[in-house]
LOGU-552681 format. One line per field, with one value per residue (C-alpha): x, y, z; residue number from 1; residue in three letters; chain. Coordinates in steps of 0.1 Angstrom, whole numbers. Example, Ala and Ser with C-alpha at 12.3 -4.5 7.8 and 13.67 -1.06 7.14 Angstrom:
! residues 2
x <- c(123, 137)
y <- c(-45, -11)
z <- c(78, 71)
n <- c(1, 2)
res <- c(ALA, SER)
chain <- c(A, A)
END
This chain:
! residues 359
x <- c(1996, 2010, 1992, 1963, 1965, 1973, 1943, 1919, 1934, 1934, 1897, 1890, 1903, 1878, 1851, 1858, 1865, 1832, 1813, 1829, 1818, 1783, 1781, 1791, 1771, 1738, 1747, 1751, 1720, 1698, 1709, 1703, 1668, 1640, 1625, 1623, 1587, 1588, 1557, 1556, 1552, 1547, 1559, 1560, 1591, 1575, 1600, 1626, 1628, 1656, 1673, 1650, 1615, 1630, 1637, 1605, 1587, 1606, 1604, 1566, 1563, 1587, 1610, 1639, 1646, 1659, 1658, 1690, 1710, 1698, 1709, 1745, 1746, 1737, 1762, 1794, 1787, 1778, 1747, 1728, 1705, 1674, 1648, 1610, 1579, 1568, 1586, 1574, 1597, 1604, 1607, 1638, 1658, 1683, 1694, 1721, 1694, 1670, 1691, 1704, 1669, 1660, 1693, 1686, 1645, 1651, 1613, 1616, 1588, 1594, 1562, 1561, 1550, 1548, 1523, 1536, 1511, 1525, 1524, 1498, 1477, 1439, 1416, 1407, 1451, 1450, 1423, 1437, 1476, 1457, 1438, 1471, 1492, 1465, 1434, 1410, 1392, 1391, 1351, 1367, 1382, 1353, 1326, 1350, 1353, 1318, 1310, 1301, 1303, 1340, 1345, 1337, 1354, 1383, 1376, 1369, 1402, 1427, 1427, 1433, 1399, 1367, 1328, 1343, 1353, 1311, 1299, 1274, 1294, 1328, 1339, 1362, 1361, 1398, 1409, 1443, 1442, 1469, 1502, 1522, 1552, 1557, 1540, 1552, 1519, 1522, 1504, 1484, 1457, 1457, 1424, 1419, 1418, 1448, 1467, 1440, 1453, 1490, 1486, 1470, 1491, 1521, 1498, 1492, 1533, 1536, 1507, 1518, 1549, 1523, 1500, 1506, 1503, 1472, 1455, 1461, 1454, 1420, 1414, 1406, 1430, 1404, 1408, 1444, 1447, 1429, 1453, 1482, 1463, 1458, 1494, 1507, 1492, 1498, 1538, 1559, 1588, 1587, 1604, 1576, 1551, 1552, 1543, 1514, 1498, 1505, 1485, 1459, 1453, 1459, 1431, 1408, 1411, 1405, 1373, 1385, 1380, 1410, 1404, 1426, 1424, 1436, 1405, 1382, 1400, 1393, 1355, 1349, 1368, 1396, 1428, 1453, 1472, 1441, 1424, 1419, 1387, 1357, 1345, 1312, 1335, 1349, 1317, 1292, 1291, 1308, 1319, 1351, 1352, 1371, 1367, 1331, 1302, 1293, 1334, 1346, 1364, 1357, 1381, 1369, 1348, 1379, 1413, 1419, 1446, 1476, 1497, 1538, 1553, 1561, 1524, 1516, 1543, 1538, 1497, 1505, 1539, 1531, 1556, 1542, 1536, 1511, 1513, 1474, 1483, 1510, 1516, 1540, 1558, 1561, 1593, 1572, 1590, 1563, 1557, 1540, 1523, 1505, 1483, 1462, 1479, 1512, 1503, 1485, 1518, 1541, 1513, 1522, 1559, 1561, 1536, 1559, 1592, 1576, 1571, 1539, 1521, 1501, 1482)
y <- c(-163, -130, -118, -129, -106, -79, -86, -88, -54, -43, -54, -36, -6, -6, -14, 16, 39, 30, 35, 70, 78, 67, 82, 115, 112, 103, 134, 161, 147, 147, 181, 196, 212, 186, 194, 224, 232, 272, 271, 291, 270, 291, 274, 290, 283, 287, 308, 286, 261, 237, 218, 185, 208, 228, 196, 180, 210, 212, 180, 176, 205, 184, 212, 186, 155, 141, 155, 132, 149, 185, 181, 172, 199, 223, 208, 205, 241, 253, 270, 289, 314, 306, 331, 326, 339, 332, 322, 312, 287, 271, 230, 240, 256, 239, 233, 260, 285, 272, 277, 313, 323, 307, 325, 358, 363, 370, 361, 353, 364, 400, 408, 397, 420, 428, 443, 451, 451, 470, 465, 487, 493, 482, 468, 501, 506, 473, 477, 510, 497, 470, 492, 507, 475, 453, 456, 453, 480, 490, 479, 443, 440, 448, 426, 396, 407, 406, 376, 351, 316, 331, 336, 302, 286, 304, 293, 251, 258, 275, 262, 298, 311, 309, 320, 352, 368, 367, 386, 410, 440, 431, 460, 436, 400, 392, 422, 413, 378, 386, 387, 419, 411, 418, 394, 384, 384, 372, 400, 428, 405, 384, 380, 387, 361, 350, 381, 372, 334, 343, 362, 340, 312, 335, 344, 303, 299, 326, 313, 273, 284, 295, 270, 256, 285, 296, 264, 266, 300, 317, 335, 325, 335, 359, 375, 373, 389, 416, 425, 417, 442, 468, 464, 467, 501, 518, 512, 524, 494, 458, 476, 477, 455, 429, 462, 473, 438, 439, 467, 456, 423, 436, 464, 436, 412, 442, 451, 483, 499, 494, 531, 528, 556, 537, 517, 550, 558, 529, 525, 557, 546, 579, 570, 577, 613, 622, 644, 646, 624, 643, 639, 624, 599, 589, 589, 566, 532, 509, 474, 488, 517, 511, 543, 542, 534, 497, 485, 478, 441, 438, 438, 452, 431, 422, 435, 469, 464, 441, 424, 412, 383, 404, 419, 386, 371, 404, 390, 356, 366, 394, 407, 404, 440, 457, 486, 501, 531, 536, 566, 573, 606, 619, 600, 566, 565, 545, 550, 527, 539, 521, 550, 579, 610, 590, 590, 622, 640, 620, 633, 672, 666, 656, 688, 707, 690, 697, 657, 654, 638, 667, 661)
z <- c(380, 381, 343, 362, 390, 367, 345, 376, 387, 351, 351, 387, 372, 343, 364, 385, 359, 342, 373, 378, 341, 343, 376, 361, 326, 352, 373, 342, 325, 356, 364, 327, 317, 316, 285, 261, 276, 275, 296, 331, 360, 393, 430, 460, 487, 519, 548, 564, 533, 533, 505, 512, 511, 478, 462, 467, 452, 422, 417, 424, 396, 372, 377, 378, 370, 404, 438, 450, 418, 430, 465, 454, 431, 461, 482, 455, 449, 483, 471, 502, 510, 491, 493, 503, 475, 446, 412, 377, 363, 333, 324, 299, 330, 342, 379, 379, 362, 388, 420, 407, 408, 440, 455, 444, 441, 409, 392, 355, 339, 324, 325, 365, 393, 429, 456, 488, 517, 546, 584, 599, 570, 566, 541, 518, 517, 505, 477, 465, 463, 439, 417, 413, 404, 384, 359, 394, 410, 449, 442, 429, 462, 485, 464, 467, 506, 506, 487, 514, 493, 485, 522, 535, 510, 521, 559, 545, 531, 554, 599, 610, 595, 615, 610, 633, 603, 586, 623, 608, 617, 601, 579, 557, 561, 563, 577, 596, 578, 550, 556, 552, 525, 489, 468, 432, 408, 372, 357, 358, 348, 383, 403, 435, 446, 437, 454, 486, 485, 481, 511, 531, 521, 538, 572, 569, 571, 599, 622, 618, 640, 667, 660, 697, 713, 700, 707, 742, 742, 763, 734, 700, 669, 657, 687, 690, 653, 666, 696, 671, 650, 679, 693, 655, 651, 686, 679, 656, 661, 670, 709, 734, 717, 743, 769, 747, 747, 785, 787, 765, 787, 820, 809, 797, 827, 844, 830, 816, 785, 764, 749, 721, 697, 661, 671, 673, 637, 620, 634, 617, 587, 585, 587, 615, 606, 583, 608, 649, 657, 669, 708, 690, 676, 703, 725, 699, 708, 676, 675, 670, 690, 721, 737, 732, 754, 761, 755, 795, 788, 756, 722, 689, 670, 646, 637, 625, 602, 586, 613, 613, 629, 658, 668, 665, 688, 713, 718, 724, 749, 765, 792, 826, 843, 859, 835, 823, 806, 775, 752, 726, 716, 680, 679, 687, 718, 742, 776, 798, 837, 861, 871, 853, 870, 864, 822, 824, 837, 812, 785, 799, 799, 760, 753, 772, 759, 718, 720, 716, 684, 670, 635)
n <- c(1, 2, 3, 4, 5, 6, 7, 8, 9, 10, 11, 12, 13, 14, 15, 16, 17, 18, 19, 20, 21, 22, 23, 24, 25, 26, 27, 28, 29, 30, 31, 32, 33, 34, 35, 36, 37, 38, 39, 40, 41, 42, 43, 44, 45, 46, 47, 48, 49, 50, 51, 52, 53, 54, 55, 56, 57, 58, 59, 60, 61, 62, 63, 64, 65, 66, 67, 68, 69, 70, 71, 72, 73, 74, 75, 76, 77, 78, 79, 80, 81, 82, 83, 84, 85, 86, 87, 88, 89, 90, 91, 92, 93, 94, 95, 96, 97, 98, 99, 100, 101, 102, 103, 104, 105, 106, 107, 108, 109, 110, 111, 112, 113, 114, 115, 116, 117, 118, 119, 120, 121, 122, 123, 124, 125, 126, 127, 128, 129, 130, 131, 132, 133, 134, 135, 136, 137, 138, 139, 140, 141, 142, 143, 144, 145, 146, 147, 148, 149, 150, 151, 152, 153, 154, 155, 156, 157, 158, 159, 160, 161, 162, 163, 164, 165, 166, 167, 168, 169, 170, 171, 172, 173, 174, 175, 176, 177, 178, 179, 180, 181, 182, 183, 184, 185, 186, 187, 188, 189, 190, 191, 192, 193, 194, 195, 196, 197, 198, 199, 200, 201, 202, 203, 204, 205, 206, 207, 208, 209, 210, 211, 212, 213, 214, 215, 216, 217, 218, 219, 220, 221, 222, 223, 224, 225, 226, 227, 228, 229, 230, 231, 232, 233, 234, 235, 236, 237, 238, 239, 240, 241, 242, 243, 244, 245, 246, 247, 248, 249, 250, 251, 252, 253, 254, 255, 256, 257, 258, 259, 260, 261, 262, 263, 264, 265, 266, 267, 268, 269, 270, 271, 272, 273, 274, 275, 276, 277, 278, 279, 280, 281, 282, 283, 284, 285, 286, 287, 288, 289, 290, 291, 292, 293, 294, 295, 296, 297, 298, 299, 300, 301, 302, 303, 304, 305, 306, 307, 308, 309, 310, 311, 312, 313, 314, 315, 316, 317, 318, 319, 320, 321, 322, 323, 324, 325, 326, 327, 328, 329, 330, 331, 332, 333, 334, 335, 336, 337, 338, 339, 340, 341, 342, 343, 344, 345, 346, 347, 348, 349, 350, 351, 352, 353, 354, 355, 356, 357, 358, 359)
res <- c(UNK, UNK, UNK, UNK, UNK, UNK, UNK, UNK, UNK, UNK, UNK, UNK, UNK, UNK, UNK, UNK, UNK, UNK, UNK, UNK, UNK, UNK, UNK, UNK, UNK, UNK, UNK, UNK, UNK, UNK, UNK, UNK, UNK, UNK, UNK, UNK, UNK, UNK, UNK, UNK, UNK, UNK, UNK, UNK, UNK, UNK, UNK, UNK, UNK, UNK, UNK, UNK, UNK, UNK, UNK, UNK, UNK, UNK, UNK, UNK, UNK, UNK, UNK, UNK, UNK, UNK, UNK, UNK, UNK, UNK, UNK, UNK, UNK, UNK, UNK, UNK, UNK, UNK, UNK, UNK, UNK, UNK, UNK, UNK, UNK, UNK, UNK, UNK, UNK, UNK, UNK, UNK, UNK, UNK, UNK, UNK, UNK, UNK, UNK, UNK, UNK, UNK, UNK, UNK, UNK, UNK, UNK, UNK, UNK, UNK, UNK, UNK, UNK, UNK, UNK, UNK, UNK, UNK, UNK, UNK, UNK, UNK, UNK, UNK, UNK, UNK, UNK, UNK, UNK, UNK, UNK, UNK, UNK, UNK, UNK, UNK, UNK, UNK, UNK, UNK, UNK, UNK, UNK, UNK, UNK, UNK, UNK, UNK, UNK, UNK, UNK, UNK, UNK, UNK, UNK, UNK, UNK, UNK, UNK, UNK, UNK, UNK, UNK, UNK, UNK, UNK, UNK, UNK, UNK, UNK, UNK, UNK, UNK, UNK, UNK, UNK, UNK, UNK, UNK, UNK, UNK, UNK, UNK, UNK, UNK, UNK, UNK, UNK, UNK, UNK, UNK, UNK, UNK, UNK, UNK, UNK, UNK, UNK, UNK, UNK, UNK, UNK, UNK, UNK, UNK, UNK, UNK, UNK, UNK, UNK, UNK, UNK, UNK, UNK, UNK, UNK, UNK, UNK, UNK, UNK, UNK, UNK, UNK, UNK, UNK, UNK, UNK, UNK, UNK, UNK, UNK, UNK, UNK, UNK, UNK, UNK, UNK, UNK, UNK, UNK, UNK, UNK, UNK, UNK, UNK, UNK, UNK, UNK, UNK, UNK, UNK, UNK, UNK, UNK, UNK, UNK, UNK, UNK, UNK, UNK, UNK, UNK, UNK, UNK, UNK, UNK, UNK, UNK, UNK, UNK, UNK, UNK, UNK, UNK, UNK, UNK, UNK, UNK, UNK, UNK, UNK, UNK, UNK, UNK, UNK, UNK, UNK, UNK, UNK, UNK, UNK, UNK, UNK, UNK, UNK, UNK, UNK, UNK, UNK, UNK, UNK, UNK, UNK, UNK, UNK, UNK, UNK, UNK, UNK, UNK, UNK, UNK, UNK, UNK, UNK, UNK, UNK, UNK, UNK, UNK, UNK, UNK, UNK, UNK, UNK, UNK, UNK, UNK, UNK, UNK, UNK, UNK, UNK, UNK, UNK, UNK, UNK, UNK, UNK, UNK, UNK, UNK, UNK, UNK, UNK, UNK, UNK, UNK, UNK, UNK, UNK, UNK, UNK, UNK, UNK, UNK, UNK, UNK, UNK)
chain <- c(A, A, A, A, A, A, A, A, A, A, A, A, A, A, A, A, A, A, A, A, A, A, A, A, A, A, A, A, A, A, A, A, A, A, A, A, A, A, A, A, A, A, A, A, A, A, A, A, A, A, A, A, A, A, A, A, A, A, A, A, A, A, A, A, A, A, A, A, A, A, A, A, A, A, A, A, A, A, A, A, A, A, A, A, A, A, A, A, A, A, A, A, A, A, A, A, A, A, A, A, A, A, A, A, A, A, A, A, A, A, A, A, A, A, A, A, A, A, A, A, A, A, A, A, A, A, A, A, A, A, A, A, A, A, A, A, A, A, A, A, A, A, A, A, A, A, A, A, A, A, A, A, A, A, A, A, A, A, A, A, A, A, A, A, A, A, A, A, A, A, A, A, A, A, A, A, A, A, A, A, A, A, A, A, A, A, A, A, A, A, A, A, A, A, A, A, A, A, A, A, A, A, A, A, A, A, A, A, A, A, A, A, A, A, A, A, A, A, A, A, A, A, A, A, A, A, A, A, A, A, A, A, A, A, A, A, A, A, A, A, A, A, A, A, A, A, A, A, A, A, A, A, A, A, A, A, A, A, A, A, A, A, A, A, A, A, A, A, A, A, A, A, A, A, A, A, A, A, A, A, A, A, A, A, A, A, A, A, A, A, A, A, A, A, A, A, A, A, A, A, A, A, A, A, A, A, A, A, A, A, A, A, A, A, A, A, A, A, A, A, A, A, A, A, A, A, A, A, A, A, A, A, A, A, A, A, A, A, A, A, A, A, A, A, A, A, A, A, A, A, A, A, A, A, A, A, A, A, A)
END
């Protein structure tokens, strides 16, 4: 009786061990490469991916051979911090490789590059920063701006896109639509539409967040990109940006002229700090001239540059004040009045103070 119990225990034991072994053998071959395939395979991690998302992408790409295995080797070695973008990877990485690069942003490919679209900046920035970085032209950019069966594929593809963008006097069909970030491009050899994509893909990630909002919004995301895009350029920092878009609505339900001058800039195509704008200028009537005639009420027919998450937040909350006037100092300092005389005498005391923004 008592051999028995020890062989049953014995047997237990083995049983256990075993199990433990095969456990361990399944968990060091499921987290090794999945085949020698030296082939580049790009993914993008959207922002504010978790474990479960990252594991179903890399699995979905055959990245790795088991999402449950990949999760347990982020958790037994505490791995964190996974960054958003782009990344080419590779079939013979393993997961360690995999979640080094996914840590750090660290893109593989050595002959990988990045564009960086800054907040603030418009179209013709844009087309000239990607003449610098690929084999296209600023002319590549504006014919596939201007290449409508492009354009409404584009708007079939992606919710946030509407026929607002193909209005007749649109400068640049998706002005204000792509994102501001650095982008990771394989080549110099990318289209662009594959830079126009990436960054729309990002805008798409930003604007889902909102996506509530702007449905029960008054106005449509066209023209909430277009405040975004106004409230983006009149300030310097993301402090005051909910006080500019106050402006900008209280001004509008008002039936006021917004009169901003980054508006008058861009309608005339020079960019802001090129050059003062002419009185002409300012007094022709343009779609996107808000200080010209005809503009009481009304917004500029589309957004007059790149927007962040903030401008965009700022238009959909904006503080509630009664505030019609702002200005801001060469420091970017903004001031916000409820009358004329009171912005015309803050407007004297930063001349007089050596404050004032002079080109």
């Amino acid at each position: 009786m008592i051999n028995l119990i020890k062989n049953k225990i014995l047997l237990a034991i083995i049983v256990v061990v075993l199990i433990i072994i095969s456990s361990l053998i399944w968990y060091f071959v499921s987290i090794s490469h999945v085949n020698k395939n030296e082939t580049e395979i790009e993914i993008t991690i959207p922002l504010g991916s978790g474990t479960n998302k990252i594991a179903d992408i890399l699995k979905e790409n055959k990245l790795i051979k088991n999402k449950m295995s990949f999760k347990i080797y982020v958790k037994l070695n505490k791995v964190s911090n996974f960054q958003a973008g782009t990344y080419y990877l590779k079939q013979s990485m393993n997961v360690k490789e995999i979640t080094e690069m996914l840590q750090t942003g660290i893109m593989h490919d050595p002959n990988q590059l990045s564009i960086t679209y800054i907040e603030g900046k418009n179209m013709r920035w844009l087309a000239n920063r990607i003449e610098e970085t690929t084999n296209n032209t600023q002319e590549d950019v504006m014919k596939t701006l201007e290449d409508k069966e492009y354009i409404n594929s584009l708007i079939d593809k992606y919710w946030f896109l509407t026929n607002e963008i193909n209005q007749d006097e649109i400068y640049y069909s998706l002005e204000g639509y792509l994102f501001p970030d650095t982008y990771a491009i394989k080549n110099k050899d990318v289209t662009v539409e594959e830079i126009f994509e990436k960054m729309l893909d990002k805008m798409g990630d930003v604007l889902e967040q909102y996506k509530d909002e702007i449905e029960k919004s008054r106005y449509s995301i066209h023209e909430i990109l277009t405040i975004a895009s106004i409230i983006e350029t009149e300030s310097m920092s993301s402090n005051g940006r909910k006080d500019v878009a106050s402006v900008i609505y209280n001004r509008l339900n008002r039936g006021m002229a917004i009169q901003s001058d980054v508006t008058t800039y861009y309608a005339v195509k020079v960019d802001m700090g090129e050059r003062d704008l002419y009185q002409k200028e300012l007094d022709t009537y343009n779609a996107y001239n808000t200080r010209g005639p005809n503009m009481e009420g009304k917004l500029p027919i589309g957004p007059v540059a790149s927007v962040s998450k903030s401008s965009i937040e700022a238009a959909l909350e904006p503080t509630n004040t009664e505030y019609l006037f702002f200005v801001a100092d060469k420091n970017g300092k903004l001031y916000f009045t409820k009358t004329s005389s009171e912005h015309n005498r803050i407007i004297n005391e930063l001349k007089s103070e050596g404050l004032w923004f002079e080109y």
